[in-house]
C-alpha positions in Angstrom: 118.5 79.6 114.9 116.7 76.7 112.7 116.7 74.4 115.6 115.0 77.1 118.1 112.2 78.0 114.6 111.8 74.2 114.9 111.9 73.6 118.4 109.0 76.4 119.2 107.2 75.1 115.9 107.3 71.7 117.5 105.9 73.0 120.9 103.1 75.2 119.3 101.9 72.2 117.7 102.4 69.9 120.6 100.0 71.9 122.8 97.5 72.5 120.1 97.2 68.7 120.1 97.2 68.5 123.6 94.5 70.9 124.1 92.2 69.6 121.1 92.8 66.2 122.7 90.6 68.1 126.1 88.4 69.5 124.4 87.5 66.0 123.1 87.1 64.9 126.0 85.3 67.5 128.0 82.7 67.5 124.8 82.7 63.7 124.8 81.7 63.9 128.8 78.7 66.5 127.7 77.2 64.5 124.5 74.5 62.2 124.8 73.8 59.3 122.1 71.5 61.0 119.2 72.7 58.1 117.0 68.8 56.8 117.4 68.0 59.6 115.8 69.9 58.7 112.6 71.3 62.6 112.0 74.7 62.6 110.5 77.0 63.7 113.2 80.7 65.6 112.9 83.6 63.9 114.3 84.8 64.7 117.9 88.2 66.1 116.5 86.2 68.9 113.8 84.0 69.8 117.1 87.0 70.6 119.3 88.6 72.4 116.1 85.5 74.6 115.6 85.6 75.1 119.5 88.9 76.0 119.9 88.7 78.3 116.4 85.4 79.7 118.0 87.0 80.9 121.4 90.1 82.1 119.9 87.9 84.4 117.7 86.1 85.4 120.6 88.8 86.6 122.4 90.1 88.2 119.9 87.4 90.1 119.0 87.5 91.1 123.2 91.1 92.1 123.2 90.6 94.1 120.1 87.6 95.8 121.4 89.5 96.7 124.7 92.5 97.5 123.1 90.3 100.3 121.2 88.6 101.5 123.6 91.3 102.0 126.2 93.7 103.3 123.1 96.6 100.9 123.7 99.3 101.5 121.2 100.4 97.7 120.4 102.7 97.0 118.0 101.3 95.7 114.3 103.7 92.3 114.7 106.5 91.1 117.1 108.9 88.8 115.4 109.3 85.3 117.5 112.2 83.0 115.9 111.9 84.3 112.5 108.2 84.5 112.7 106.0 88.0 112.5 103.2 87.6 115.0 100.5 90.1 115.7 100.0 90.4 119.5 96.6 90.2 120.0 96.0 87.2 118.0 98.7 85.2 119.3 97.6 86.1 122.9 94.2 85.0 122.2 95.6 81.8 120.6 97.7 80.6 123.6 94.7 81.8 125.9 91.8 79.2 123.8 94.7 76.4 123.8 95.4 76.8 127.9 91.4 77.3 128.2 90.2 73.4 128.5 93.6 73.0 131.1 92.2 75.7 133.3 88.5 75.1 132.9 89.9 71.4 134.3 91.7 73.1 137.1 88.9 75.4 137.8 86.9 72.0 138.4 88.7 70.2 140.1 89.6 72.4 142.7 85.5 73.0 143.1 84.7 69.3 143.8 87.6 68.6 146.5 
């Protein structure tokens, strides 16, 4: 039971890094230089944070408005490995994480 808490722990965290690690580098792509402008700018990691934070929230707010208006009944919390989720934020999570992967996808298959 403690190895699969662990295991999933590990894995969550794994592709959070992996997708704050794109988000880097899609926002590194769509920066210009402003450094001649001598404004104190955040560091690429606290922009794909606040990104990935912001379109999480976003989501959320979607799923809960949908949710409400088309009176699902979802469960408060769904226990995964010892852990009490709540749905909607969880699903809204996993979708900002697998966001930059798809937007990639999404791309690429438009310039072949």
């Amino acid at each position: 039971m403690k190895l699969s808490l662990l295991l999933f722990c590990l894995i969550v965290l794994l592709s959070i890094v992996v997708s704050l690690r794109e988000r880097i580098r899609w926002q590194q792509m769509r920066d210009k230089n402003w450094d001649a402008i001598g404004e104190a700018k955040s560091s690429p990691l606290s922009q794909a944070i606040v990104n990935l934070v912001g379109t999480a929230g976003g989501i959320y707010l979607s799923l809960v408005l949908v949710q409400t208006f088309l009176e699902f009944d979802v469960p408060r919390y769904v226990h995964v490995g010892g852990f009490a989720l709540e749905p909607l934020a969880t699903i809204s999570i996993a979708l900002a994480i697998a966001q930059p992967f798809a937007t990639r996808l999404w791309v690429g298959k438009r310039y072949r």
